[in-house]
C-alpha positions as CSV (number, residue, x, y, z in Angstrom):
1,X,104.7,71.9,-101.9
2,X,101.3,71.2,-103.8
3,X,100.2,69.2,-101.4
4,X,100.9,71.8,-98.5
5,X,99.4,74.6,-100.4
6,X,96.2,72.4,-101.3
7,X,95.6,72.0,-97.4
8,X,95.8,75.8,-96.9
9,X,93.4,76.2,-99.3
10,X,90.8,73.7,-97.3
11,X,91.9,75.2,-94.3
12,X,91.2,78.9,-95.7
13,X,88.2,77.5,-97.3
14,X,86.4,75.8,-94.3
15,X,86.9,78.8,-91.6
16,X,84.1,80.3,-92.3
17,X,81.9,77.0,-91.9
18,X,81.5,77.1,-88.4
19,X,79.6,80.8,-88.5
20,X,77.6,79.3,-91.5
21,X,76.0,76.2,-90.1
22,X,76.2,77.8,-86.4
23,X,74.1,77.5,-84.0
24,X,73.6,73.8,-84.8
25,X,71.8,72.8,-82.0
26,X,70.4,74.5,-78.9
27,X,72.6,76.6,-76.5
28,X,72.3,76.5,-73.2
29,X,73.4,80.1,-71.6
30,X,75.3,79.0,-67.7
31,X,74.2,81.6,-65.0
32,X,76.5,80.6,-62.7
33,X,74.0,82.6,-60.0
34,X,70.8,81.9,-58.8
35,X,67.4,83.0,-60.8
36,X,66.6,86.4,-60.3
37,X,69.8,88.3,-60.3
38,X,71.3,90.7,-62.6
39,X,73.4,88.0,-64.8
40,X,70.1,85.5,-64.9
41,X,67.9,88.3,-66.4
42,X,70.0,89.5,-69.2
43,X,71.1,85.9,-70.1
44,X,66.9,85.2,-70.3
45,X,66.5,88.7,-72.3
46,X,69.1,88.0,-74.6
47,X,68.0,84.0,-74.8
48,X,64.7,84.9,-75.4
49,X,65.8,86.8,-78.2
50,X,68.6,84.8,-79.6
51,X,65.6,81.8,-80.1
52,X,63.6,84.2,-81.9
53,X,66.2,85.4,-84.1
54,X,68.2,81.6,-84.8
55,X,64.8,79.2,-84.4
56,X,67.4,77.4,-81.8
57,X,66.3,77.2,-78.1
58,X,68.6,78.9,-76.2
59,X,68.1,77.7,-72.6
60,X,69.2,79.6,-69.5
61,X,71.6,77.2,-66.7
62,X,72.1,78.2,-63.3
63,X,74.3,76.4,-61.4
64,X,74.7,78.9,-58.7
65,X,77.7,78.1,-55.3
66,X,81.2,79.4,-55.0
67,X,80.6,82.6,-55.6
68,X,80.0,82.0,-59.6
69,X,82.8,79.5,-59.5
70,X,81.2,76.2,-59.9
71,X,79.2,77.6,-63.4
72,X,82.5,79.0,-64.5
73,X,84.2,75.9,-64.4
74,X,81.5,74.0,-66.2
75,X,82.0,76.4,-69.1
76,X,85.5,76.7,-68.7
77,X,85.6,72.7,-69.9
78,X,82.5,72.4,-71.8
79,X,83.2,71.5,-75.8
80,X,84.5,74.9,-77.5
81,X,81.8,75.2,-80.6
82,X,79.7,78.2,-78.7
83,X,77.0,75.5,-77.6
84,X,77.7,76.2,-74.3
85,X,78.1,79.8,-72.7
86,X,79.0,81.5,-69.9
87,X,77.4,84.7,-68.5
88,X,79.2,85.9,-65.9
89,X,80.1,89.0,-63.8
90,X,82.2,90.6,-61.8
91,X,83.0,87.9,-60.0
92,X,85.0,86.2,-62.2
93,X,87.7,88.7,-62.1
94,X,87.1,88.9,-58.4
95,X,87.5,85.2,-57.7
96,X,90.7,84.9,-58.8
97,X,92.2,87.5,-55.5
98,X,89.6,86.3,-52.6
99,X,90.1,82.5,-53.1
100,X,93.4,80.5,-52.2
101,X,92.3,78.7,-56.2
102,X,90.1,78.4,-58.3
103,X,89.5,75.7,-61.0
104,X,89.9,78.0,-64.2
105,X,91.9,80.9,-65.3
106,X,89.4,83.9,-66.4
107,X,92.3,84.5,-69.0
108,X,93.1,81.3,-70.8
109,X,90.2,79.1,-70.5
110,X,87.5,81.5,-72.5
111,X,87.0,83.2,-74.8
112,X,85.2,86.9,-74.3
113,X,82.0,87.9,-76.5
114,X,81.0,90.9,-75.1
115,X,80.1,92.8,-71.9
116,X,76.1,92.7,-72.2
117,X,75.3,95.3,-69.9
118,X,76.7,97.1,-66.1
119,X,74.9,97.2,-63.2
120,X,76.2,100.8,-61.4
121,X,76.5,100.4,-58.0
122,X,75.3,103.1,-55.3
123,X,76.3,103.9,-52.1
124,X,73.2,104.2,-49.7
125,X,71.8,104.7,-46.2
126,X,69.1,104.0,-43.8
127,X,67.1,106.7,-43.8
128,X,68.3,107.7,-39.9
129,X,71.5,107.9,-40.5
130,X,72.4,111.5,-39.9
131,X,74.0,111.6,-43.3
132,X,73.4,113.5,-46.6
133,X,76.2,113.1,-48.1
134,X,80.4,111.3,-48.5
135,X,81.8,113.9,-46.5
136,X,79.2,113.3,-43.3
137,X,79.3,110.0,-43.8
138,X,83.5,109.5,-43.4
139,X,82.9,112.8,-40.4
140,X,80.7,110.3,-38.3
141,X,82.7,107.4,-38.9
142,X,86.0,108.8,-38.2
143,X,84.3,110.0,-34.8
144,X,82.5,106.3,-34.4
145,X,85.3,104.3,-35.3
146,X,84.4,100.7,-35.4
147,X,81.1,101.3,-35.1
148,X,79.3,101.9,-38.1
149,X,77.8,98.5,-40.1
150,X,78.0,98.3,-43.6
151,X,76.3,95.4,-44.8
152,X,77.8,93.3,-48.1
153,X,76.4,90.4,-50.3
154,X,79.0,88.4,-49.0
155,X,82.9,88.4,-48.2
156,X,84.6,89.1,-51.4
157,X,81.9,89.9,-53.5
158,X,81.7,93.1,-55.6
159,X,80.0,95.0,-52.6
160,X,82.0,94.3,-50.1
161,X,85.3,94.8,-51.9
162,X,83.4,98.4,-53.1
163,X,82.9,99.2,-49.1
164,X,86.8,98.1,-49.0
165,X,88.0,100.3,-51.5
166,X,85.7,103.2,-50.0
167,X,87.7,102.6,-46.8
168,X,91.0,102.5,-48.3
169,X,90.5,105.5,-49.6
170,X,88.6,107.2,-46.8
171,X,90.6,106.0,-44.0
172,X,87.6,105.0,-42.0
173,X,87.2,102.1,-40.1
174,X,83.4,101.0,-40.3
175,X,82.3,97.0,-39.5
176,X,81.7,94.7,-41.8
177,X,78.7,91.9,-41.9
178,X,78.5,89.4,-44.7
179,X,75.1,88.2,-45.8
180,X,74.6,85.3,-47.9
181,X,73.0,87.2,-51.3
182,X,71.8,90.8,-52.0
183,X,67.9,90.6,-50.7
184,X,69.2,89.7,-47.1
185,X,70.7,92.6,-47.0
186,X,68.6,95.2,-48.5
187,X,65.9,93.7,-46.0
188,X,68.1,94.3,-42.9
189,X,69.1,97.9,-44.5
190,X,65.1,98.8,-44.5
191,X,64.7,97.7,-40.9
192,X,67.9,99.3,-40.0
193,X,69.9,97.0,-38.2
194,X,72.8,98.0,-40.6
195,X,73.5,101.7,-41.3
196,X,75.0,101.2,-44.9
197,X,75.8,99.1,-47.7
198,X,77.1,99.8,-51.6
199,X,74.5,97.8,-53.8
200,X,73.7,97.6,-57.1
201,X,71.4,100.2,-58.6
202,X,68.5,97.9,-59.1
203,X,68.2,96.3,-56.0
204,X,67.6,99.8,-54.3
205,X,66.0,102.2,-56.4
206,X,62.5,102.0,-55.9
207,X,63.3,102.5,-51.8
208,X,65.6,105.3,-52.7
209,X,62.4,106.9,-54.7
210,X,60.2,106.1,-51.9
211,X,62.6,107.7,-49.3
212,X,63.1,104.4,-47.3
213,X,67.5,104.6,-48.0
214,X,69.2,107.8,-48.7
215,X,71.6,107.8,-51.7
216,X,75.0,109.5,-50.8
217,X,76.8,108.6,-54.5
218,X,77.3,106.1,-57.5
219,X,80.8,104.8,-57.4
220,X,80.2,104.8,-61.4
221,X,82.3,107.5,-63.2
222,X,79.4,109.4,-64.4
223,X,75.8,110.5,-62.7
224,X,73.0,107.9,-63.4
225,X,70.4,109.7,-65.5
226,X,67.8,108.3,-63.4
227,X,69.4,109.7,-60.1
228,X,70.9,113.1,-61.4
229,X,71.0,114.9,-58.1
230,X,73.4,112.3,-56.9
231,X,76.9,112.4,-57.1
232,X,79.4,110.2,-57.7
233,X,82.3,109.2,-55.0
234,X,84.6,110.8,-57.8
235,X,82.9,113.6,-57.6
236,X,82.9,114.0,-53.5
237,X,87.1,114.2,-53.4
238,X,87.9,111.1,-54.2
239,X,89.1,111.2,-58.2
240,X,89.5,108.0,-59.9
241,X,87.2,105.9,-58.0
242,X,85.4,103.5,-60.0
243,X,83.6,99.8,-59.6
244,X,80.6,98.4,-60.9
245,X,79.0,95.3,-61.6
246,X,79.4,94.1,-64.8
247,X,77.6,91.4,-66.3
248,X,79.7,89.4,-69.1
249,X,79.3,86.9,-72.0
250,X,82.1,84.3,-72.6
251,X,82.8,81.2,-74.6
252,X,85.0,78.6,-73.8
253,X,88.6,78.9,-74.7
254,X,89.2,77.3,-78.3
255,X,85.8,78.7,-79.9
256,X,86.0,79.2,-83.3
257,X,86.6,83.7,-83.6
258,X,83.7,83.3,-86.9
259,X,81.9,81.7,-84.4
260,X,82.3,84.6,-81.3
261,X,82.0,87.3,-83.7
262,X,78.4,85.6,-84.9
263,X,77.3,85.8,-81.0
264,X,78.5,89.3,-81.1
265,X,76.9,91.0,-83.7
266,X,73.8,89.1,-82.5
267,X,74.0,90.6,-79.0
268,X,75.1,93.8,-79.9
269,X,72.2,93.4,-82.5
270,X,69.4,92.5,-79.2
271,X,70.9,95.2,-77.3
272,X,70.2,98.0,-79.6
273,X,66.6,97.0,-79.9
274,X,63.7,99.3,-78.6
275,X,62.5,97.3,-76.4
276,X,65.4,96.1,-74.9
277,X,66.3,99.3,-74.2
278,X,63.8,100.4,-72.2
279,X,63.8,97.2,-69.8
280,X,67.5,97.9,-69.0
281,X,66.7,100.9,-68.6
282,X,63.6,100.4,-65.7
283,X,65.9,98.1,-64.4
284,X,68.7,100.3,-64.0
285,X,71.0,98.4,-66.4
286,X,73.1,99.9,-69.0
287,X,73.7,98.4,-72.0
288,X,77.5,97.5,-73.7
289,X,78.3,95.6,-76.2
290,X,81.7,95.8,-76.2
291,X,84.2,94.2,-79.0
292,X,85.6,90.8,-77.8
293,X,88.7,92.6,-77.5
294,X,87.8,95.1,-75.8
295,X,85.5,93.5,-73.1
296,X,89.2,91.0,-72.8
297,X,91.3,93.9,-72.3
298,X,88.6,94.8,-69.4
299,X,88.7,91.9,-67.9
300,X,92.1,92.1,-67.4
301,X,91.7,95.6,-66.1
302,X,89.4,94.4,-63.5
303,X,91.3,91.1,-62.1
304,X,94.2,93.6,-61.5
305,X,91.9,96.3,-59.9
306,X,90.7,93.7,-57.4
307,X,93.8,92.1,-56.9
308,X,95.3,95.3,-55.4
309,X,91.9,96.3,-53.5
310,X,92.4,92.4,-52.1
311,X,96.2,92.7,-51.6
312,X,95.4,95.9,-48.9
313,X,92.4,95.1,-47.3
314,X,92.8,91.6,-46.7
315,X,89.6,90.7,-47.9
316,X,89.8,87.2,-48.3
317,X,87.5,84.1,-48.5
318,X,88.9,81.8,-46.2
């Protein structure tokens, strides 16, 4: 009995050793997207930051293919001491519906931190579209059925399973034409071989201010404060609809909880800052910071949001 109550005092003793001495070495921050995206320029805010702050380099990772599946799974069996992180996005609740497999389960093999920031998502136009807003939009589609284009980053990504849900809903029928990556398709958009697409605030705003796309509505539950004449597909008869990109922090499964709670009071910490503020802000990002809890309770939210959007529209990566 001595000796049993002797270990639980080590064991009591040492937990809070791993926030103490942490970060023991540098981190390295997987992007499991190409440079340049949403994910890659809030992991190189936040790294930036998280050097400054630690005096350990924290270095950014992409490892980009598989629609964030490859980075995932390098996370997902890297060594659980919070060396190694993951910042992902939607995608990784998406994955899950639009493959046949994937090598991880989003539940079980991490551990959440915190949702860093979303990216709202707008629905927009070319600018000849004879369109101003949801209701003209679904009124020429229902009487060109099969013959609008709405463009997507890609089968089963978060725009085109937003387009999906938008036609669920809608009962339209409007084409669909993958591109590989969000630029491709804002480019094809502006020369208007495509008459639509749902993208993420950023990528679009400065052609919406310029008049080159028409905004029709956020599918965010609230107005953007940047956009406040434009509604939201709530808003235009269609209560309850809601999907974003959101762009996550996670740990591998196993990491030590004084260890996760140390990363997030440190980015909940960066994402209060001035500064930080107002380049989310220009970029049209809007800052989280979640509890680990919470942002799990999300996730969960989300992989059953998408499964159902998957499970009626089909949309699956073959």
């Amino acid at each position: 009995m001595l000796i049993r109550l002797v270990l639980v005092a080590l064991l009591v003793a040492a937990a809070p050793a791993h926030a103490q001495t942490y970060p023991a070495k540098s981190i390295r921050i997987v992007v499991p997207f190409a440079p340049g995206g949403g994910a890659d320029i809030i992991a190189r805010i936040l790294g930036q930051k998280m050097t400054d702050s630690w005096g350990q380099q924290v270095v950014v990772d992409n490892r980009a293919g598989a629609s964030g599946n490859i980075g995932a799974e390098i996370v997902a069996k890297a060594a659980p001491d919070g060396h190694t992180l993951l910042m992902a996005s939607s995608a990784l609740a998406i994955n899950p519906s639009v493959y046949r497999s994937v090598p991880y389960d989003p539940i079980k093999d991490f551990a959440p931190i915190t949702q860093p920031a979303l990216l709202p998502n707008i629905l927009v136009v070319h600018s000849s579209v004879p369109v101003k807003t949801v209701r003209d939009l679904i009124a020429l589609a229902k009487s060109r059925p099969g013959q609008l284009a709405y463009a997507s980053a890609g089968a089963g990504t978060g725009t085109h399973l937003a387009a999906e849900m938008f036609k669920l809903q809608a009962g339209v029928d409007m084409v669909h034409v993958p591109y590989k990556g969000g630029g491709a398709v804002i480019s094809d958009l502006l020369g208007g071989q495509v008459a639509l697409t749902f993208a993420t605030l950023p990528s679009v705003m400065p052609y919406v201010k310029a008049g080159r796309l028409r905004a029709l509505a956020m599918t965010t539950t609230k107005r953007w404060p940047g956009l406040p004449t434009v509604p939201t597909i709530a808003e235009s008869g269609f209560p309850g609809f809601e999907i974003s990109t959101w762009i996550g922090l996670l740990a591998p499964a196993g990491t030590p909880k004084d260890v996760v709670g140390k990363l997030h009071g440190e980015v909940t910490r960066i994402l209060k800052l001035p500064d930080v503020r107002e380049r989310f802000d220009s970029l049209g990002m809007e800052p989280v910071g979640d509890s680990p809890e919470q942002f799990a309770r999300y996730i969960r939210s989300e992989l059953a949001k998408y499964a159902k959007v998957v499970r009626q529209s089909g949309a699956r990566v073959e």
